[in-house]
N, C-alpha and C positions, 0 to 999 in steps of 0.2 A: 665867497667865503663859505664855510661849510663846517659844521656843528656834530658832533656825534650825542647820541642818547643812550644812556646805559639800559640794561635789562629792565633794571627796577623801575626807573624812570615809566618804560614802557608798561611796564605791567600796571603801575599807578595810573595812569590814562586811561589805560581801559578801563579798570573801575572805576574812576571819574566819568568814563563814557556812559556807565551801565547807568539804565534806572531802575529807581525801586522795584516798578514792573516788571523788568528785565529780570532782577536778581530773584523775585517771588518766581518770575516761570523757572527758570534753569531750576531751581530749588524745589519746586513743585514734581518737574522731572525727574531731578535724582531723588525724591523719595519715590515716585512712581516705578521709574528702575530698580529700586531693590524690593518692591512690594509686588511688581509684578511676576515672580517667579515663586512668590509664596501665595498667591492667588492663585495659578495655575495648577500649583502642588496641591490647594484645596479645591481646586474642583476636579484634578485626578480620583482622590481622594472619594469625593462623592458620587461621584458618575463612575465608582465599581462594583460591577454586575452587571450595567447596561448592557444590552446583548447589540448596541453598533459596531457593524465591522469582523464580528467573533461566527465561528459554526457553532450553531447549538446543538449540532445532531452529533458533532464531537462529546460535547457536554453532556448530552443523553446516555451515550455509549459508555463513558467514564462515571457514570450514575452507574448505569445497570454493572457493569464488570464489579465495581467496589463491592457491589451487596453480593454479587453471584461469588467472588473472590474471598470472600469473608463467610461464605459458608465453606469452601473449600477448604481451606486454610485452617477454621476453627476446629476440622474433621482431624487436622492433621497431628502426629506427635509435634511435640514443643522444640524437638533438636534436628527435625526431619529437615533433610534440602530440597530446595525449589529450583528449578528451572525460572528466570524471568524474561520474556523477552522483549525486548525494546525497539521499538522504530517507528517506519511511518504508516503510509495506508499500505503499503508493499507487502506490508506485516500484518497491518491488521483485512486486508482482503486474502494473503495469503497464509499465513500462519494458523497450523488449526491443533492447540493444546493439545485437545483430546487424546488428537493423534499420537502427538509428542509423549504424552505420557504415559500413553500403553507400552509405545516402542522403547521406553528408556526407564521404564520403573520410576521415573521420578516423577511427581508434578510440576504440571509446565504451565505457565501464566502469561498468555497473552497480551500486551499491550500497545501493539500497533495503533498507531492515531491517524497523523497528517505530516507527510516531508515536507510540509512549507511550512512545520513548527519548529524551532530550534533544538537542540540538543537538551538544554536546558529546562524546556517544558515537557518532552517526552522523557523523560528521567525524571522530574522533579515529580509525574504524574505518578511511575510506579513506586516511587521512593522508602515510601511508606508498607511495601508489601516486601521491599529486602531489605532478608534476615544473615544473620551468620551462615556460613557454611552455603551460601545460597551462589548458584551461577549466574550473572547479568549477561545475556547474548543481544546483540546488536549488529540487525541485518542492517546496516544505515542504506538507505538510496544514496544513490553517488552526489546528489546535487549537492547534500547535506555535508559532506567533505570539503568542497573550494565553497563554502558558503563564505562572505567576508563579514558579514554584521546580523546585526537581530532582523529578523522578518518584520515586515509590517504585518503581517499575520500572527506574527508570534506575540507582538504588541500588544493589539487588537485581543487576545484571547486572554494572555495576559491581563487586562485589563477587565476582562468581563468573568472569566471564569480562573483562570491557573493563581491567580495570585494569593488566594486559600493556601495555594503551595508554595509561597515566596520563601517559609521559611526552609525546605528542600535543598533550595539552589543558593549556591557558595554566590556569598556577600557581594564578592568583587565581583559579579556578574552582574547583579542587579540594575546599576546605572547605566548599563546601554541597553537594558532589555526598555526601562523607561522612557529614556532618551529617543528611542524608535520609535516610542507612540506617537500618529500624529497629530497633530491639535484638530484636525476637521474631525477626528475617530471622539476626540475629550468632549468637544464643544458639541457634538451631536449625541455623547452620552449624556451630558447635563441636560439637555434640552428632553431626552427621555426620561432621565431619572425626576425631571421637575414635573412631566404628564404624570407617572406614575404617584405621584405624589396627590395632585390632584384630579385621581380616580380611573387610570388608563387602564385596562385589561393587562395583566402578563403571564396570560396562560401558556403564550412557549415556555415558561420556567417551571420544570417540573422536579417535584421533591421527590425519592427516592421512592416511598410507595405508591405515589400516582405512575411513576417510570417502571416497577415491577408490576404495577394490576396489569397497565396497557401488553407490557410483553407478555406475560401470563395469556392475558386475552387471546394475543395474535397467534401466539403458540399452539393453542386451542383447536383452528382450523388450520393445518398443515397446507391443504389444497390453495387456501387463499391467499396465505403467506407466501408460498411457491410464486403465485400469479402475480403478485406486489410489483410495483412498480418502483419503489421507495428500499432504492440499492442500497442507500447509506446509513440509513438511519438503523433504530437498534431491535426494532421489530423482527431481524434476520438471525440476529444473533441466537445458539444455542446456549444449553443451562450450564458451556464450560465458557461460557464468554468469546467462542469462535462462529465468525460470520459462515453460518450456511448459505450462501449464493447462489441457489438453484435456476441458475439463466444464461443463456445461452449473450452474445455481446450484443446490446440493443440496437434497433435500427439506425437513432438519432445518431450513431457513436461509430458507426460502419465508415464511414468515406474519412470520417478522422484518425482511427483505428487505423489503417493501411499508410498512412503517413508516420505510421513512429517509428522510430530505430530503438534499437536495442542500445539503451545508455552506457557508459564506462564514465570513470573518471582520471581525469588529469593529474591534479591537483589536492593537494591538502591544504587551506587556508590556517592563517596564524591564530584566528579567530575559533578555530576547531579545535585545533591541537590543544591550544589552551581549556577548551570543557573538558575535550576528553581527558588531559592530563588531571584535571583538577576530581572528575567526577571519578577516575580511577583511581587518585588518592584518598579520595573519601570513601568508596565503597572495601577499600585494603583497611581501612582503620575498621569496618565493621568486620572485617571477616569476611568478605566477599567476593568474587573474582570475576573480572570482567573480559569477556572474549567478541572481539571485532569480528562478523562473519560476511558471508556475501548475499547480500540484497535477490531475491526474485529476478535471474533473468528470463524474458518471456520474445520468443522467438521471433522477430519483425517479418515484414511482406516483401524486406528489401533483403534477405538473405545475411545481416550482419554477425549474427550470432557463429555462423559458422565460416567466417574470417579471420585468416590469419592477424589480420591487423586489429580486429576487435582483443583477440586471445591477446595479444603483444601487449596493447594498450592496460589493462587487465595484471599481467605482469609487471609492467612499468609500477603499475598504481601501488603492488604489493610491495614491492622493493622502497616506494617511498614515502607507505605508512609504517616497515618494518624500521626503517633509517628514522622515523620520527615517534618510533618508541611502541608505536600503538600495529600489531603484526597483526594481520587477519587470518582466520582458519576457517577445517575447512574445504572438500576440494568444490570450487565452482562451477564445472560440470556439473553437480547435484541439482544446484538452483537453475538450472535449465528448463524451463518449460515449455511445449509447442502452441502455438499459435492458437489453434483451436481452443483453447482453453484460455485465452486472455478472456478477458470482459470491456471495460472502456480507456482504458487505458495500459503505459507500457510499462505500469507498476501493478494494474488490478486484474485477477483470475477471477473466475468461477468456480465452486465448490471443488472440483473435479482438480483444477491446478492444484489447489492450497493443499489437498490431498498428497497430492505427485511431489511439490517442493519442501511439505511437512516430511511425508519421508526420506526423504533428501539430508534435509537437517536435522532428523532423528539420530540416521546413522553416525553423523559426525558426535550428536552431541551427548552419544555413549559415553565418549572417553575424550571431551575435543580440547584439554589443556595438552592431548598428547598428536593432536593434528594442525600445525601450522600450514598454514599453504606454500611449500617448498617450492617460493620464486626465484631461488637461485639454479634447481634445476631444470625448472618449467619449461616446454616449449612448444614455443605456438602454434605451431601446423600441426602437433599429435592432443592440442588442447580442443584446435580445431575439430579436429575428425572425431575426437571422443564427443564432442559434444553433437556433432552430425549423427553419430551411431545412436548416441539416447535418442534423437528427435525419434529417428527411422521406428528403432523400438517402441516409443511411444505411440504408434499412429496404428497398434493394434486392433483397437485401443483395449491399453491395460484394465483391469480389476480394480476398483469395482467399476462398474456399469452403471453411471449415475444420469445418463442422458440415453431418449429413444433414435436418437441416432449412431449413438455407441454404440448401441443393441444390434441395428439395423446394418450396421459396418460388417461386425463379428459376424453377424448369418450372412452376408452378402459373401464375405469372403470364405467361407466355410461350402458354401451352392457355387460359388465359384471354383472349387479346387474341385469338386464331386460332378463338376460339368466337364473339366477338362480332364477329369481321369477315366469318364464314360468315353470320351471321345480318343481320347491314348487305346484305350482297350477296342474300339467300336469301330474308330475313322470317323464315327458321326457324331455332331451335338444330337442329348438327347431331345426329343420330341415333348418332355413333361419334366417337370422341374422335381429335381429328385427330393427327398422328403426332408423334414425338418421340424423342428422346435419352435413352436411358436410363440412357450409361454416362457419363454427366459425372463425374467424380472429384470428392472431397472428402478432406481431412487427415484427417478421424475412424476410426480405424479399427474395422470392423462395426459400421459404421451401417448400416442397412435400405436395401435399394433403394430408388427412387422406383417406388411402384405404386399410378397415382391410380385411382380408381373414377369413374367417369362415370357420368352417367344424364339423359338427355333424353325429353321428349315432344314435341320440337317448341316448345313456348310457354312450359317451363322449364328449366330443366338443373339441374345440381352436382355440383360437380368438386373432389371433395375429399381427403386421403389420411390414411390411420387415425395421427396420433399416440400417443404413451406419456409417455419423459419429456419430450421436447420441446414438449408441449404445454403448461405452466405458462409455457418462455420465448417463447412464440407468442403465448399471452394478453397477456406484458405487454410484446412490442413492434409484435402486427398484432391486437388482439381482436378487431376486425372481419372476421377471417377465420377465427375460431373458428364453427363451425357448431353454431346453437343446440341441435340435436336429438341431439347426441350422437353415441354408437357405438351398436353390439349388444353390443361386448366390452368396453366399460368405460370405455377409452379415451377420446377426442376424437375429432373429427377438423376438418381445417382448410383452407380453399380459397375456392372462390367459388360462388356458386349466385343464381339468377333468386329474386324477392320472393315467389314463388310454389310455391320447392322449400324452403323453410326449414323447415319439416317432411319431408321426406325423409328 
C-alpha cells in the first residue's frame, strides 16, 4: 500500500523537525548575512588612506604636480587653452610639457602615472585641471585598451589614495572599481589604520609642503640628483612637473631590457569602450575635446618595430578603435623611439627619449583635430621602412647632446670621415689623429671628457675611446662600433677601425 504527502504536509515536518536551537542558528545566520556586507562596507570606509597595496611614490608625484600646476595655471588668463595629457608611465617617463609647450604655444600639463591604473583613476586625477576650450590627449599603453575589469592596483590606490577623487568618475563606474578591492588589501588596511591609531609612525605620508621643501632640497644639488638612484619617485621631476631622467638603463634592468618587444594592441575591451565613451561624454559637456593618440614606441633587441606585421597589427588596432567610435591621431612613426634611449622598461625612456617623442607629439598636436591616422590608407611595409629611416636618423645622435657618449659618437664620427679623406687624398691613414673639439658640452653632469686613442700604421688604424657604463647602451644602438678586442682595463671600448686593426 502506498500514501502520498502533499507539499505542505512536508514542509510542517520539517519544522516540527527543527529545534529551537536550530531555528535561533539559521536566524542568527541570516542576520549575520545581511550585516556582514555592512561591516565590510565600514571597515572600507575606515582603512581609507592606508598606504597597503598602493604606490606612494605615485602619491608623491600627484602631490608635487598639483602645487607645481596651480602655479602654472593661476599664471594663466581665465579663457587661455591647455594642453592635458593623460596616460600612464609611458607618459609620465616620456612626456616632457615644457617641451610641448614652447613648440605649440599652448601650455601643456603632464599627467602620466601608472598603465596598471584604470582609465578612471588617470582621468579622475587630472579632472580637476580641465577647463573649457581645453584639449585631453591620451597616449594610452595598448594593455589599457583589452583591459576587461578594474585592476587590483587600481583598487588598492583607490583605496588608499584616488578616492579624494571619487567624486571625478561617473557614478556607474564606481561599484566595480569597489568590488576589485581585495579583502586581504581591506583587512591589512584596518589592521594599519588601528597601529596608527595607537601611535605608529606615518612618515611615508607627506603633505604638500613637506613634498615641495624635499623637492626644492634635491633640486638644489643638480650633480646629486643626476647620480640618484631613486628613478620613480618625484625628486626627478622639473618645476614644469616633467621627469628629467638623466641615466643611462641601469644594470639590475639590462638582461630584462633585451627581452621586451615592442607592444601593439589587438583588442578593445567592452569594459574600455564604456570609460572612454562615458569620459568623452563628460569632457563634450564641459567644452572639452578629447583626442586618442599613440603611446611611446621604443625600439626592441628583437627587431619588431620595424616589421611589417607589427605595422599591420597597428593598422588593424586603428580600424577597430575608429569602428568603436574613439579614432586615434596622429602619425605613429613619430612615437618611435631607438633603443638606446629606453631606460627599464618597454614603456620608460630617458631624458633624451621623452625629448625625441615630445617632439614627435608637439608636431601632431599643432593642429591634431585635423590629423586622424588615416588606416584606411596605411600600409605596412612603407610604415615599416618609415619607421626603419627615423631609427637610422636618429643614431647621429640628434640635438641636443644630453649624454657623454652622444658626445663621444658625433666626434668619433666626425675623426672618422677626416681619417678617411686624408687617406682618399694620401692612399695612407694618417700617422696622428687629425684635430678636434674637445670642449663640446653635453647636459650630463661628469661625464668623462672625450679622449680618443688613435693608432695607425699607414694601411690600418683605430679610433676608439675606452667606455664604462655607457658601453651596454652603445652595444644596443651602434654594436658595430663596439671593438671586438676589448680594453686592458676591463671596460669596452667603441669607435672605428680598418678590417686589419680589429685585433688591436
Amino acid at each position: 500500500m502506498s500514501s502520498s504527502i502533499s507539499a505542505s504536509e512536508q514542509r510542517a515536518r520539517v519544522r516540527d523537525g527543527l529545534t529551537s536551537g536550530a531555528r535561533r542558528s539559521l536566524a542568527t545566520m541570516a542576520v549575520a548575512a545581511l550585516l556582514a556586507p555592512i561591516l565590510y562596507a565600514l571597515l572600507v570606509l575606515f582603512q581609507l588612506g592606508s598606504w597597503h597595496g598602493a604606490d606612494w611614490w605615485l602619491r608623491d608625484i600627484i602631490t608635487l604636480r598639483r602645487a607645481l600646476y596651480a602655479d602654472i595655471t593661476r599664471a594663466m588668463p581665465p579663457d587661455a587653452r591647455k594642453t592635458v595629457i593623460i596616460a600612464g608611465s609611458g607618459s609620465l617617463f616620456g612626456v616632457n610639457g615644457g617641451l610641448i609647450t614652447k613648440a605649440t604655444g599652448t601650455e601643456t600639463l603632464g599627467f602620466g602615472l601608472h598603465a596598471g591604473l584604470d582609465l578612471d583613476l588617470l582621468l579622475a586625477n587630472a579632472s580637476r585641471s580641465i577647463d573649457a576650450n581645453d584639449q585631453v590627449v591620451l597616449p594610452l599603453e595598448f594593455e589599457i585598451y583589452n583591459r576587461p575589469r578594474p585592476t587590483d592596483l587600481s583598487a588598492a590606490n583607490f583605496l588608499a589614495y584616488f578616492y579624494k577623487d571619487a567624486g571625478e568618475i561617473p557614478p556607474s563606474h564606481l561599484p566595480a572599481l569597489l568590488l576589485a578591492a581585495q579583502p586581504v588589501t581591506v583587512f591589512e588596511g584596518v589592521v594599519d589604520r588601528v597601529a596608527q591609531l595607537f601611535g605608529k609612525p606615518t612618515g611615508f605620508k607627506l603633505d604638500e609642503a613637506t613634498v615641495l621643501e624635499r623637492w626644492k632640497n634635491a633640486q638644489a644639488d643638480p650633480a646629486a640628483l643626476q647620480a640618484s638612484e631613486r628613478y620613480y619617485d618625484y625628486f626627478n621631476l622639473d618645476a614644469h612637473g616633467d621627469k628629467v631622467l638623466m641615466r643611462l638603463t641601469p644594470p639590475s634592468a639590462e638582461a630584462e631590457a633585451q627581452a621586451f618587444r615592442s607592444p601593439a594592441a589587438d583588442a578593445i575591451s567592452p569594459y574600455t569602450i564604456e570609460m572612454l565613451d562615458d569620459w568623452r561624454a563628460d569632457l563634450a559637456k564641459r567644452g572639452a575635446a578629447m583626442f586618442l593618440t599613440w603611446p611611446i614606441m621604443i625600439e626592441d633587441d628583437a627587431g619588431t618595430i620595424v616589421t611589417e606585421q607589427h605595422w599591420q597589427r597597428l593598422i588593424d588596432f586603428a580600424r577597430l578603435a575608429d569602428a568603436k567610435g574613439q579614432p586615434l591621431y596622429c602619425d605613429p612613426v613619430a612615437a618611435v623611439i631607438p633603443v638606446q634611449y629606453r631606460f627599464d622598461t618597454v614603456y620608460h625612456v630617458n631624458y633624451k627619449g621623452s625629448l625625441l617623442y615630445s617632439a614627435g607629439l608637439a608636431d601632431c598636436l599643432k593642429d591634431v583635430a585635423a590629423k586622424p591616422f588615416d588606416w584606411r590608407n596605411a600600409n605596412a611595409a612603407a610604415l615599416a621602412e618609415a619607421a626603419r629611416q627615423r631609427l637610422a636618423a636618429l643614431k647621429a645622435p640628434p640635438d641636443p647632446l644630453v649624454f657623454g657618449y652622444e658626445r663621444n659618437l658625433r666626434q668619433l664620427q666626425a675623426l672618422h670621415a677626416a681619417i678617411e679623406a686624408t687617406r682618399a687624398a694620401t692612399g695612407r691613414y694618417p700617422d696622428v689623429l687629425p684635430p678636434f673639439d674637445a670642449a663640446i658640452p653635453v647636459m650630463e653632469m661628469g661625464a668623462a671628457p672625450f679622449a680618443p686613442t688613435y693608432r695607425s700604421d699607414g694601411t690600418d688604424f683605430a679610433l676608439t675611446v675606452a667606455g664604462k657604463d655607457e658601453c651596454y647602451t652603445v652595444r644596443e644602438g651602434w654594436p658595430q662600433l663596439v671593438h671586438p678586442a676589448g680594453s686592458e682595463d676591463g671596460t669596452c671600448r667603441y669607435g672605428f677601425w680598418s678590417a686589419g686593426a680589429a685585433n688591436w
